[in-house]
C-alpha positions in Angstrom: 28.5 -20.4 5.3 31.7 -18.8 5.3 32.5 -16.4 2.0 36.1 -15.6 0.6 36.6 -11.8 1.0 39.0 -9.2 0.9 39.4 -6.1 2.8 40.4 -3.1 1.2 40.8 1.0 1.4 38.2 2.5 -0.6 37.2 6.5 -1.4 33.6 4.9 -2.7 31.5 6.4 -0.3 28.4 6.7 -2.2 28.5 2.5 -2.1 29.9 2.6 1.4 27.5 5.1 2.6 24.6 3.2 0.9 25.5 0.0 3.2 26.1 1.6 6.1 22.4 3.6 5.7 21.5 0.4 5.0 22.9 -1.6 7.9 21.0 1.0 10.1 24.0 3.4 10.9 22.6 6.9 10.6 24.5 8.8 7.7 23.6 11.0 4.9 23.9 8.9 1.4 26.0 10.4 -0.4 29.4 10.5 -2.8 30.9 13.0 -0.2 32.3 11.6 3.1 32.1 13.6 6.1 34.4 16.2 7.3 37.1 14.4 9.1 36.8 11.3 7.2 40.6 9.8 7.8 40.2 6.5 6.1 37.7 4.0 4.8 37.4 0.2 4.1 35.3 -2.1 2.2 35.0 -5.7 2.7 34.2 -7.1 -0.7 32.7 -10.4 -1.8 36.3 -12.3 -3.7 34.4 -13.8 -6.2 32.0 -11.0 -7.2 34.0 -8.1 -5.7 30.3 -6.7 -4.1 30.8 -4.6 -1.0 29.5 -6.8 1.6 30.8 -4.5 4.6 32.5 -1.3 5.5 34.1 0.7 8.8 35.6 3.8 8.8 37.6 6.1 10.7 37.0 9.5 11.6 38.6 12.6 13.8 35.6 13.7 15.7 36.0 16.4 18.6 40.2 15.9 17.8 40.6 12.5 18.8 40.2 9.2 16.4 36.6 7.7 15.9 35.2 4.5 14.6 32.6 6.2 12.2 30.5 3.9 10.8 30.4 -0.2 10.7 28.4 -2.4 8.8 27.6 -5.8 7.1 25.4 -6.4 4.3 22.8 -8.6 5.9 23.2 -11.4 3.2 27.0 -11.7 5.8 25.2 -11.6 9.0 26.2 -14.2 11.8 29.5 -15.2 10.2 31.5 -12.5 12.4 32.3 -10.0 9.6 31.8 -7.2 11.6 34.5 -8.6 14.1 36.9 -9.0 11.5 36.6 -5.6 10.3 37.0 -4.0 13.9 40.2 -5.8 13.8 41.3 -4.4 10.5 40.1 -1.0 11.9 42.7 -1.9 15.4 46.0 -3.1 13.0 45.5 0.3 10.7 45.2 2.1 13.8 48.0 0.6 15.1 50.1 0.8 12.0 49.3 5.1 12.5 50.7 5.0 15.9 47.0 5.4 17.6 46.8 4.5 21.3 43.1 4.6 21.4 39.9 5.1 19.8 36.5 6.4 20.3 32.9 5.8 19.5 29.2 6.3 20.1 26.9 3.4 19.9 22.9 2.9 19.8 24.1 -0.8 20.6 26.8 -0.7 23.1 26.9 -4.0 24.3 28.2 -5.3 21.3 31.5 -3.3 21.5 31.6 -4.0 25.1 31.4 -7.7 24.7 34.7 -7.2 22.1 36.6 -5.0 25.0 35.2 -1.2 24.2 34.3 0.4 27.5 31.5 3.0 28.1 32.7 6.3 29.1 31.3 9.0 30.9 29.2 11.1 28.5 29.9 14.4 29.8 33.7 14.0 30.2 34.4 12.5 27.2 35.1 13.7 23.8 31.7 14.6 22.0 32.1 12.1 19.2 28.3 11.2 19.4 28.1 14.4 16.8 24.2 14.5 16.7 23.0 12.8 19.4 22.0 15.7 21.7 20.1 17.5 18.7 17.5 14.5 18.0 14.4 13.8 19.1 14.7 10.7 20.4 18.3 11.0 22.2 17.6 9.8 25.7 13.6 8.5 25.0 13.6 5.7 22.5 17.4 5.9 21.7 19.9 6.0 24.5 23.6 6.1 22.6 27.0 5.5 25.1 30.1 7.1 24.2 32.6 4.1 24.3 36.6 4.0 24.5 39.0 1.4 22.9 42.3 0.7 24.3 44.6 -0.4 21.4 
């Protein structure tokens, strides 16, 4: 079932951080966004105006980040997500980006859209906590991931 959204800059982070910690992404809740927060979006339901799905985009190590993606489950399987990495692309486009970054506990999703993994050591350390868990390289095994825009 496909649902009428819009997509649109938000500073609500407490709701954005919410579905994020929700969708599994590992953040703080909270009304505060991180330190080097550039921009946010929310994908909102057009008939309720509900968040449904967020991404936003972050400076991490000085180079741009994808900082957190997410769809409300209830919007699973009807390719939200894709539609708001391609928001996230034409905004970075629009600031003049060439490129962005990411770390992924699922990378195979971003590679099957055109992200690819990078050398972990070499790269910019946008994976920000990563090294100081527990389970970074038992049970969780993150790649740092580059997208060409």
């Amino acid at each position: 079932m496909n649902h009428s959204y819009c997509i649109k800059e938000t500073n609500d982070y407490l709701a954005l951080s919410t579905l994020l910690h929700n969708g599994g992404v590992e953040v703080k809740v909270s009304a505060k966004p991180p330190v080097g927060t550039v921009k946010m979006w929310g994908l909102y339901d057009a008939e309720t105006g509900e968040l449904k799905g967020g991404v936003t985009l972050e400076i991490r190590d000085n180079v741009y980040a994808l900082g957190g993606i997410a769809v409300d489950s209830d919007w699973h399987g009807e390719n939200y997500g894709e539609i708001l990495l391609e928001h996230l692309y034409t905004e970075a486009k629009k600031m003049g980006l060439a490129e962005l970054w990411a770390s992924a506990k699922i990378p195979n999703y971003y590679i099957k859209k055109g992200w690819e993994i990078m050398n972990w050591n070499e790269s910019p350390k946008v994976a920000i906590k990563c090294g100081q868990c527990a389970r970074y390289r038992v049970s969780c095994h993150p790649e740092v991931l580059r997208y060409k825009l």
